[in-house]
C-alpha positions in Angstrom: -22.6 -14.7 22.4 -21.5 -11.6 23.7 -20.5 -13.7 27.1 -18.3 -16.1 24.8 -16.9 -13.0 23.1 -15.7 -11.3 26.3 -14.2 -14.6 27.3 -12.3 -15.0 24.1 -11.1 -10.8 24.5 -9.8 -11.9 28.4 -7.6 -15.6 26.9 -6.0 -12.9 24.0 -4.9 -10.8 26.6 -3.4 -13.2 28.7 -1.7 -14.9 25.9 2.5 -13.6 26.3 2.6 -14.5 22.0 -0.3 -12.6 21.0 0.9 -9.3 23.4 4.4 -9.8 22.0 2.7 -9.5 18.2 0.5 -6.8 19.1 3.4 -5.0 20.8 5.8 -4.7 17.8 2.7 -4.2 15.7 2.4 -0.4 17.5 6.6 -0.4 17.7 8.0 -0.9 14.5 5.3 1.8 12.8 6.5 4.1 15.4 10.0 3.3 14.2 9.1 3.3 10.7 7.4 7.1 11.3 10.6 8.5 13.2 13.0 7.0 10.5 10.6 9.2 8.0 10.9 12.4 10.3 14.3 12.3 10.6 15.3 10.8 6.9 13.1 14.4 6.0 14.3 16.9 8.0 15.8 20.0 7.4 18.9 20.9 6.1 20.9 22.4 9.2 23.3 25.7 8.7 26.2 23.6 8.9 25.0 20.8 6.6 23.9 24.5 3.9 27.3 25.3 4.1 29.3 21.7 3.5 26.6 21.6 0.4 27.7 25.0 -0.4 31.0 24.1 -0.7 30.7 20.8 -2.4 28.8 22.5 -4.7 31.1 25.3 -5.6 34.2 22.6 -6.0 32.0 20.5 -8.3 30.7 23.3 -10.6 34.7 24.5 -10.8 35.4 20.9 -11.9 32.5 21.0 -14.6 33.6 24.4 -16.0 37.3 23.0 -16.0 36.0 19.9 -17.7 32.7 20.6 -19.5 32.5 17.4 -21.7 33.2 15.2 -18.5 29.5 16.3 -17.6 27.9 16.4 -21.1 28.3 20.2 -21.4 29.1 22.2 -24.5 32.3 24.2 -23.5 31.0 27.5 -25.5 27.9 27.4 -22.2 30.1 25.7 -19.3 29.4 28.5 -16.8 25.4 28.2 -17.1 25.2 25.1 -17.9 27.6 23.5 -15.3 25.7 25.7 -12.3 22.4 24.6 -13.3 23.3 21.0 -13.6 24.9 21.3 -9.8 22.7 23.1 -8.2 20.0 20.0 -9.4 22.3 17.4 -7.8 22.5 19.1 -4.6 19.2 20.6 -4.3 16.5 18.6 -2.7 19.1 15.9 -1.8 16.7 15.2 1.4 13.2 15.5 0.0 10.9 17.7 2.2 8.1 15.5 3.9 5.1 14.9 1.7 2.0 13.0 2.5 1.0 12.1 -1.2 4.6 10.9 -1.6 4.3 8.4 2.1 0.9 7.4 0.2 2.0 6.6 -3.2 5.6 4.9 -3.0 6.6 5.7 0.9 6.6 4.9 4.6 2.3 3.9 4.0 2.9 0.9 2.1 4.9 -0.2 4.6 3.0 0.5 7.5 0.5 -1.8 5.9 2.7 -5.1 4.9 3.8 -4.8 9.0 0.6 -4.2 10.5 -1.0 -7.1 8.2 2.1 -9.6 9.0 1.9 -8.8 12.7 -1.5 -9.1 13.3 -2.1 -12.2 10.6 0.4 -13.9 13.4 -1.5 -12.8 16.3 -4.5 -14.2 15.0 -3.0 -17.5 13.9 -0.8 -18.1 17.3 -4.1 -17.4 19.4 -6.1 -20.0 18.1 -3.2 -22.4 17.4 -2.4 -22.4 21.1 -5.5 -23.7 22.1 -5.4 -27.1 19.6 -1.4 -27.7 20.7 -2.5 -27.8 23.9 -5.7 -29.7 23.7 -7.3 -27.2 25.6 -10.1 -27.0 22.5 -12.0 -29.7 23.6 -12.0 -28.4 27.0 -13.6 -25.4 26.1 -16.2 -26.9 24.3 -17.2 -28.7 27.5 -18.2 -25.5 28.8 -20.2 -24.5 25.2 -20.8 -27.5 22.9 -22.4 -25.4 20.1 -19.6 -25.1 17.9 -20.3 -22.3 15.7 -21.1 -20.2 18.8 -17.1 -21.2 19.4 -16.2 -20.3 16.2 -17.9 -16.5 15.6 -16.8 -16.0 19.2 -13.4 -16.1 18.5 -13.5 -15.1 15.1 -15.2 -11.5 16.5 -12.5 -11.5 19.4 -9.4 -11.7 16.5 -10.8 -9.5 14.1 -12.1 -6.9 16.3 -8.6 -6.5 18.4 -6.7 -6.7 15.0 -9.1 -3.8 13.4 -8.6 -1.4 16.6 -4.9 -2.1 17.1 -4.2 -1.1 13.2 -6.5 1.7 12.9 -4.9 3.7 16.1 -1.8 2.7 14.9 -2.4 4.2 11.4 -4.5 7.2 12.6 -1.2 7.8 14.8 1.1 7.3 12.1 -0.6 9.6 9.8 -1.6 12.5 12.2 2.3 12.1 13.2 3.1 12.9 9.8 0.2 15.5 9.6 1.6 17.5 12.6 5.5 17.1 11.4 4.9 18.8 8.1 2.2 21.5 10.2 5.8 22.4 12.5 8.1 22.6 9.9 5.2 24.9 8.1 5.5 22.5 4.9 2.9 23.5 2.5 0.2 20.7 1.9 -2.6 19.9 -0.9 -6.4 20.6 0.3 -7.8 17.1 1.5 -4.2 15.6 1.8 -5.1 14.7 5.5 -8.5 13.4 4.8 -6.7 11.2 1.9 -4.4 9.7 4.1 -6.5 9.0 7.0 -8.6 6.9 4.6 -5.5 5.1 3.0 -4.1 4.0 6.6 -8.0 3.0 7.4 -8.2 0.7 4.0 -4.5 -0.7 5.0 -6.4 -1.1 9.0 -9.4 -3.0 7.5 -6.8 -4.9 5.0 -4.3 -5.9 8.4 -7.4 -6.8 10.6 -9.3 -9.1 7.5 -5.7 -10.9 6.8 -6.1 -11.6 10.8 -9.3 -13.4 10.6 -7.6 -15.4 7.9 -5.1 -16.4 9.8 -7.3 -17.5 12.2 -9.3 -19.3 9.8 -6.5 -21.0 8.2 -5.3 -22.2 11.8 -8.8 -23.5 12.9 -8.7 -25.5 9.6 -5.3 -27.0 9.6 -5.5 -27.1 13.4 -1.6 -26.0 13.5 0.2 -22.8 13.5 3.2 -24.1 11.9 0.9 -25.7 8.8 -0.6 -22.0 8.4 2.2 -20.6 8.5 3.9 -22.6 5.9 1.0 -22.6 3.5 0.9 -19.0 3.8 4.8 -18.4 3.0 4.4 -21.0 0.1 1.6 -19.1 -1.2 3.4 -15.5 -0.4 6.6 -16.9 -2.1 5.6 -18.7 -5.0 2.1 -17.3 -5.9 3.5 -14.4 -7.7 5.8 -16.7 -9.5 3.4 -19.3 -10.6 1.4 -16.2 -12.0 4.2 -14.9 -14.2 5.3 -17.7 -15.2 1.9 -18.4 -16.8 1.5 -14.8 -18.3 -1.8 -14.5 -16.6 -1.8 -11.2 -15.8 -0.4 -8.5 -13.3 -3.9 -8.0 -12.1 -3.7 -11.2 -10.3 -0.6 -10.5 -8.7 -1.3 -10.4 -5.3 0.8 -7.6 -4.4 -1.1 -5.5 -7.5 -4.4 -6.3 -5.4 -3.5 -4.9 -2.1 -1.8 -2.0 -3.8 -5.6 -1.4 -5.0 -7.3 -1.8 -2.1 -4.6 0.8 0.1 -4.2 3.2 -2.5 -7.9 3.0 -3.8 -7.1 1.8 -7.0 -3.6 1.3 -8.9 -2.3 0.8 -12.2 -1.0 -3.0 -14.2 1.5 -3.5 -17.1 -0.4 -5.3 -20.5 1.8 -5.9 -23.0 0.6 -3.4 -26.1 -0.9 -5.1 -29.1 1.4 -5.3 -32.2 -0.6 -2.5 -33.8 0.9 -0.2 -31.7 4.9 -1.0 -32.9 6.3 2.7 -34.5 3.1 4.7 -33.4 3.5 7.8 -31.6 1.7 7.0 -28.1 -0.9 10.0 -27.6 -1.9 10.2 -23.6 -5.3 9.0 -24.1 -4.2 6.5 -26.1 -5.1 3.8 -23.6 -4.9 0.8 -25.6 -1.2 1.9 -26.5 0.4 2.8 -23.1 0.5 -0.8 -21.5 -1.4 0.3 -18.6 -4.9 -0.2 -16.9 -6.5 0.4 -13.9 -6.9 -2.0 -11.1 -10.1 -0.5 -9.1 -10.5 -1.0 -5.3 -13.4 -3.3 -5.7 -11.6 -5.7 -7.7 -9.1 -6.3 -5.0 -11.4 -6.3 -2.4 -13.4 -8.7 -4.5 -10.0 -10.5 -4.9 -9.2 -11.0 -1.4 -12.6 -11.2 0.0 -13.8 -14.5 -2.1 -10.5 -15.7 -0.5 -11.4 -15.1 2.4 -15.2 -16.6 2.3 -13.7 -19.7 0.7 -11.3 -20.1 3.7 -13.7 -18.9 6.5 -16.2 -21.7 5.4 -14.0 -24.6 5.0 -12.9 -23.6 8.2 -16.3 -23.6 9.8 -17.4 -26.7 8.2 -14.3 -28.7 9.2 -14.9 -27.4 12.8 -18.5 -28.5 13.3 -17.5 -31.6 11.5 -14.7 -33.0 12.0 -13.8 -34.7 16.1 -11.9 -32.3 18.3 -9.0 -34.3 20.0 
């Protein structure tokens, strides 16, 4: 096994598609983490002084014009410098790891790592039944789920340490950008997004080993492909439009996995109409929690289903 596995890790490297995939896999999160750096950085002494002066001009225009801005004229001093000084200040947010986490950069990082790689595993295997060249390698091993695991352990393990380096580099960039510009961080916030960028890692390389299952079982890149953008584009849709639940949204899912858990819209009984919502009135605030292990548990019968009708269809069915 270990013989067939090595084989399969030497055809991936040679293959031009899969090295392209791979390459913009490391690229674009590189691009995506010095977009972040730069979109945060600090205010220069030129840029202090332009907001200086903007700021002066538009708190002369408030005092001039009080009710323009919502201000009482009696307190248009006060009021009109403290409502300034919260337009201008902070207008480029500091860098923040909780904040990449929660609704930045980390998300993203993700959705491109899993995109990439889901293609890398797909075009590997879908070379080798355009060409024909699957029967020809099962002259050389005629056991076909031997085949099978072998390249399935090539695709998944390449995809897994290409997206955790990636992330560990994405995150320790951030890490050290916030350490130089002596940004203050929460205990643990490292540690928290190391383990984010490995959940979105294990999340990239499992969508690879779909891919790869999908493409052994259709036997085309192009019919994986499409089933996967039907399913992308109108899976979402076909669950609203039959109100079953945010917590099937696929989107909601991998948010839970990443982030460790995340939180669903429920439309609040009628009970609730002209109550005053307490905070710990669950039932009230139209909002539960989706746990990691129910979208791992989402994704992974998924991916069982597919992996098995894959195998199945592969041991069965003639190879051309």
């Amino acid at each position: 096994m270990m013989r067939l596995v090595g084989v399969e890790l030497t055809r991936l490297r040679w293959r031009r598609a899969v090295l392209a995939l791979v390459l913009l896999a490391i690229v674009v999160p590189a691009l995506i983490a010095a977009s972040r750096i730069w979109a945060t950085r600090p205010l220069s002494q030129d840029e202090l002084d332009d907001v200086a002066s903007m700021k002066a001009e538009e708190v002369a225009r408030c005092v001039e014009h009080p009710r323009q801005y919502g201000i009482p004229k009696a307190h248009a001093e006060e009021q009109c410098e403290d409502l300034v000084r919260g337009w201008y200040y902070g207008a480029r947010q500091p860098l923040s790891l909780s904040r990449e986490r929660r609704e930045g950069s980390g998300i993203g990082v993700v959705a491109v790592l899993t995109a990439f790689l889901l293609l890398a595993g797909t075009t590997f295997v879908g070379h080798d039944w355009n060409t024909g060249s699957m029967s020809n390698q099962l002259l050389f091993e005629a056991r076909r789920g031997r085949v099978w695991t072998a390249k399935a352990v090539a695709v998944t393990g390449v995809a897994l340490a290409v997206s955790a380096v990636v992330s560990t580099a994405f995150w320790l960039t951030m890490w050290s950008t916030m350490r130089a510009r002596d940004i203050p961080m929460l205990d643990g916030a490292l540690g928290d997004s190391l383990a984010f960028g490995l959940r979105g890692a294990l999340f990239a390389a499992a969508a690879a080993l779909g891919g790869y299952a999908l493409t052994m079982l259709f036997r085309s890149t192009v019919a994986t492909v499409g089933v996967l953008f039907g399913v992308a584009l109108a899976g979402g849709i076909i669950i609203s439009v039959l109100g079953i639940g945010d917590q099937w949204q696929p989107q909601k899912n991998v948010s839970a996995i990443v982030k460790n858990g995340t939180l669903y819209y429920v439309q609040p009984p009628p009970s609730c109409e002209g109550r005053v919502i307490e905070p710990g009135d669950d039932e009230c605030l139209g909002e539960r929690e989706l746990p990691l292990w129910r979208g791992a548990t989402y994704y992974g019968l998924a991916l069982v289903a597919t992996a098995g009708a894959s195998v199945v269809s592969f041991r069965r069915r003639d190879v051309p």
